[in-house]
Phi, psi and omega in degrees: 000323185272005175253343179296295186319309194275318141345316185272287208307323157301333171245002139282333100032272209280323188267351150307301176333298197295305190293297163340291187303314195277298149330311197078048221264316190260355143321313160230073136070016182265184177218173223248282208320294155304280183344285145347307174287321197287300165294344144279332167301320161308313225259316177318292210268329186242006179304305179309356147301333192285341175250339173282321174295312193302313198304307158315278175325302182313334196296342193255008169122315200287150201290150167283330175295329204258339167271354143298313165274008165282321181318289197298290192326296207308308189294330189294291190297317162299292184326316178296293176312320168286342155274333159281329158252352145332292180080018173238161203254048179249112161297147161215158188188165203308150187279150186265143181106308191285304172290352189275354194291290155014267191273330194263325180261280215270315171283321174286303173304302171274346184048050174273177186279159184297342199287324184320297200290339163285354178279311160288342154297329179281345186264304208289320210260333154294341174270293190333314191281345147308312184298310176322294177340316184262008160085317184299021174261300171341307208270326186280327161324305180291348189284324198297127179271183172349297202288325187284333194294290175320319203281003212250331172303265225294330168271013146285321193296326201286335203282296189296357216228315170318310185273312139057241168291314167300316211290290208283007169060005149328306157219136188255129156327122178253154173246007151259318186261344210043349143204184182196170164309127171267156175278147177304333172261006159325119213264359176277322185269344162256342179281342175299326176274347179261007175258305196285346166303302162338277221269000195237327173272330208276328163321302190266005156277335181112020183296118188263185211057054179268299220287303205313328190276306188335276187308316168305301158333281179318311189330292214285312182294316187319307181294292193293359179263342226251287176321296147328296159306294146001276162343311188263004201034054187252142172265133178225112204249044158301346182260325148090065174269159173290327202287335194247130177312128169295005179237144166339052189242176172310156189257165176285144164297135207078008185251158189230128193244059160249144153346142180279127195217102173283048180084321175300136162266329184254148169215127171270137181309128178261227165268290195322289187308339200241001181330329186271320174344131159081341200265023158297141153280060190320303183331292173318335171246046182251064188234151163301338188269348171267349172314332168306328205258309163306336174293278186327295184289024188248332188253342173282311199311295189289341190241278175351280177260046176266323197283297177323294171308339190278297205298286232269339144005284190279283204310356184246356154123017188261080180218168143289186188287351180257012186063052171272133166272157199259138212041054153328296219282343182300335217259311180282315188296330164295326201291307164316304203272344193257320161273016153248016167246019182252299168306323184307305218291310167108028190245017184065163188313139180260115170225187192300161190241140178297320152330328134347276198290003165305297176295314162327291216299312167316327186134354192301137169222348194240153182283031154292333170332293208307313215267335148351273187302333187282321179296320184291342147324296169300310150281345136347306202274336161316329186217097179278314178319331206272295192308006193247040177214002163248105199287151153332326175284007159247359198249325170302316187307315177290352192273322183287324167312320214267315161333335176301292174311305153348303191252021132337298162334344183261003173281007180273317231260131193267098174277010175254347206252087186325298197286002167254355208244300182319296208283329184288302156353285190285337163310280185309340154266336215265317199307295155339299198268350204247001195036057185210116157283353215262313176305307178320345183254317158315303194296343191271313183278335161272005173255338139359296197268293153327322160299293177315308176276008143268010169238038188053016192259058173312308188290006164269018170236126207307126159349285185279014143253352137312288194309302175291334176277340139335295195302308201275018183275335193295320208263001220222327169301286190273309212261335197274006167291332218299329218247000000 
């Protein structure tokens, strides 16, 4: 026993090492342990695509089954590659915008077919990855000053903490105010407060994984308030079914307010299920008329997630002294290669996920974060059931938190200096009031760029940021209603 015991102890030893060594795990100042954490918590925080993305597609005719599992493949195989050649703690799974573009603009609108349109994501995400190739995605990064850099951080943190605040129903749409204060009796809006009450204790005793314990926890009250109601024949709609009042009232008889679960836990992938794998229509989306759609998802593609890698980089500390993130071109090049393996896959484009910073926040700093999240992905697609038993309302507190950190980030940004401080502003509200990271980043570089050339210093402005801010004044003219 006691050579066995020493055994065990030696070859857990050696797979620390192994892992330590290839990462670089104690290089930054992290552990195997906190990695771990750091990537279910990330995993945690994006898990809810895997039910949003099929819902959004399927609305446009693709089967919901086989795009639940393309989602989890599609999200497995991009993560795993930024963590194993990136080697950075960036979850990735198909982009929210990018897919409404899809199913709502190319399939619904234009009334192309899903293969097409999985085709033209595979065509834009091979160009965006040319563009790495030639180093000018690297170089329009590198263009970027300080004031924007910081400030693209910090309107992610206001963007992710928005949505959020949304999840948890905390603030609702007015059609007088356009938003306002949610009710209080909303069972999505007190279990959201009772997830963020979590994570603000379990945060401020020093617990390390509180978002990660946070979303379980609330997850595990959620059920049991659920149960509870049941019991008493009460609606308590925290899962938020349609069929049930959003609010506290008697529940109708035979209805329930847990998830719908028929008992099985594992569902293994079929012929039915893998349907899309592979079945794009590159040819078909090789047309002139489609270059407006390929442009527009080059720009959503292309700037989201450069704003994403930069903000969540910097919160985990992987830049230089001049805020260059470190293996930039390894990090766009995956990030490229994740929408043409989203197209193939049939799950619309794969980028860096903001939610990202959730795990940072834990300690992740190495792609063992990554390569986490790409296995839990996978087994994601096994236990189709289980995800429907983690609400949103467990998931917004984490979202609101991780915002906090983020927009931390604004004490860098030189609020006296008018012509550094304006532009950066109008990045960080516009992100916000515009839901768009990819705008919020148009309006920051052209007024930027506007200033500088009215108070006569143009030449302290980088070349290609005159070009991009052109580009996107062109995108913002023509292309961007499309989206």
């Amino acid at each position: 026993m006691g050579n066995r015991t020493y055994d065990g102890k030696n070859i857990k030893s050696s797979i620390i090492s192994i892992l330590d060594e290839y990462f670089g795990i104690s290089k930054y100042n992290s552990t195997v342990k906190t990695e771990l954490i750091a990537g279910l918590t990330t995993f945690m925080t994006m898990a809810y695509i895997i039910i949003v993305n099929p819902l959004i597609l399927s609305s446009a005719g693709m089967d919901y089954n086989a795009v639940f599992v393309a989602t989890c493949i599609a999200a497995a195989i991009s993560t795993f590659f930024m963590g194993v050649v990136a080697k950075k703690p960036f979850g990735m799974a198909a982009g929210l915008g990018l897919n409404s573009v899809v199913a709502f603009g190319v399939i619904l609108t234009m009334h192309q077919s899903w293969q097409i349109a999985m085709g033209l994501i595979f065509i834009e995400g091979f160009l965006v990855f040319i563009l790495v190739l030639t180093n000018l995605r690297e170089m329009v990064m590198h263009a970027i000053p300080p004031s924007l850099k910081m400030s693209i951080g910090v309107g992610i943190g206001m963007f992710i903490s928005f949505i959020g605040f949304k999840l948890a129903n905390i603030v609702i749409d007015s059609p007088e105010n356009l938003l306002k204060f949610g009710n209080v009796s909303n069972p999505v809006f007190i279990i959201s407060i009772i997830g963020i009450i979590i994570i603000m204790v379990l945060m401020s005793r020093k617990i390390k994984g509180s978002i990660f314990f946070g979303i379980i926890l609330t997850a595990i009250i959620a059920i049991i308030a659920c149960l509870i109601a049941d019991l008493n024949n009460v609606a308590f709609n925290v899962f938020q079914n349609p069929n049930l009042p959003s609010f506290i009232t008697p529940l109708t008889a035979g209805s329930s307010n847990l998830p719908q679960w028929g008992g099985g836990l594992i569902e293994l992938p079929n012929a039915h299920s893998i349907s899309t794998i592979g079945h794009l229509d590159i040819l078909g989306a090789f047309s002139l008329s489609f270059i407006p759609i390929i442009f527009a998802l080059m720009m959503v593609d292309f700037f989201d997630s450069l704003g994403t890698v930069l903000a969540v980089g910097t919160q985990a500390g992987l830049v230089d002294k001049t805020g260059k993130l470190l293996d930039l071109k390894k990090v766009l090049s995956v990030d490229a290669l994740g929408a043409m393996i989203g197209g193939f896959m049939g799950s619309s484009s794969n980028t860096a996920y903001v939610e990202s910073s959730a795990g940072v926040s834990e300690g992740g700093k190495t792609g063992l974060t990554s390569v986490v999240v790409a296995c839990l992905f996978l087994i994601a697609m096994l236990f189709v059931p289980l995800a429907y038993f983690i609400p949103s309302a467990a998931t917004a507190p984490a979202l609101i938190i991780v915002g906090f950190f983020m927009i931390s980030m604004v004490k860098h940004i030189e609020w006296d200096d008018f012509e550094e401080s304006l532009p950066a502003f109008l990045t960080i509200t516009s992100m916000a009031f515009t839901f768009s990271i990819s705008k919020g980043i148009g309006f920051g570089f052209i007024s930027y760029c506007v200033i500088k050339l009215a108070v006569g210093k143009w030449r302290e402005v980088h070349p290609l940021m005159w070009v991009v801010s052109l580009i996107f004044i062109i995108y913002f003219i023509f292309v961007s209603n499309m989206l």
